[in-house]
C-alpha positions, 0 to 999 in steps of 0.5 A: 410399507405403505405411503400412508405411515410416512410423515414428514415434518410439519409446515410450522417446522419447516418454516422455522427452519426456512427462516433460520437459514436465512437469517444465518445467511443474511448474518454471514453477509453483514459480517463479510460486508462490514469487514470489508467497509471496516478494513477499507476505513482503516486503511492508509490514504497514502498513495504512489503516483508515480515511480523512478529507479535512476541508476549512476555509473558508479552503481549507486541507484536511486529511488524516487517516489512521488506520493500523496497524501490526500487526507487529513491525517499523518501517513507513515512509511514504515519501510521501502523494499525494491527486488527484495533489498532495503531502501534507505530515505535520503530526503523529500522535495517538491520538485524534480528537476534532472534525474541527475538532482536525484543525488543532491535531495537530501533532508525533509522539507515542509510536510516530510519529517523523517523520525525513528527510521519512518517517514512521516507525511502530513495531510494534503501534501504531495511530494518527491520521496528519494531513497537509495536502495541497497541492492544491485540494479541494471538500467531497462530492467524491470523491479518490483517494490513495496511501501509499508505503511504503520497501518499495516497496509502496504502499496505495492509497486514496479519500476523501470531502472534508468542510467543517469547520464 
């Protein structure tokens, strides 16, 4: 077989090739990048700034957390899960002034209305959410929990159980 019979494909060929393969490459970056900036947009501007799980002597514990909402639009908490039990909303407040005031917060204040079983917190409000949480608690001991948002998102969480004293 001689080299001469051998013929590969031509440069006008190739190039439409070359350039086909770039252009489905450049096409699978967009779609990737724009989905990215697409779920960042949609995504809930909630956020946890800070997390306490106080626990009393009779065992009841106490959720408290202080979140933001840095937006213009509502954010709602649809539900709170601590160590894989559910956490019910007992009230919101600006302040925290013991950990043993923890038991009193109850109801919403300005910013916080509690509605259907959600949470729903206005834009530009930072606030203490206090809810009790249904499982078993032992003070030192590390938990991990989860906000879920009705945007679908959701702001995982770990906190340090403490004694009220």
């Amino acid at each position: 077989i001689s080299m001469a019979n051998r013929r590969g494909i031509s440069n006008v060929i190739a190039t439409i090739i070359l350039i086909a393969v770039a252009i489905a490459l450049a096409v699978a970056v967009a779609i990737w990048a724009f989905g990215l900036f697409r779920s960042n947009a949609h995504a809930g501007t909630l956020s946890s700034i800070s997390q306490d799980l106080y626990v009393t002597s009779s065992g009841a514990s106490y959720l408290v957390l202080y979140v933001s909402n840095p937006s213009g639009s509502t954010q709602n908490i649809v539900s709170v899960t601590l160590g894989g039990s559910s956490c019910n909303f007992q009230g919101a407040t600006s302040s925290i002034s013991s950990p043993s005031s923890v038991t009193s917060v109850t109801g919403p204040i300005g910013g916080v209305v509690s509605t259907n079983g959600q949470v729903v917190i206005a834009g530009g409000t930072m606030v203490y959410l206090v809810y009790t949480c249904t499982g078993s608690y032992t003070p030192g001991v590390q938990y991990s929990g989860t906000i879920y948002l009705s945007s679908g998102s959701n702001i995982p969480f770990t906190v340090v159980a403490q004694a009220i004293s």
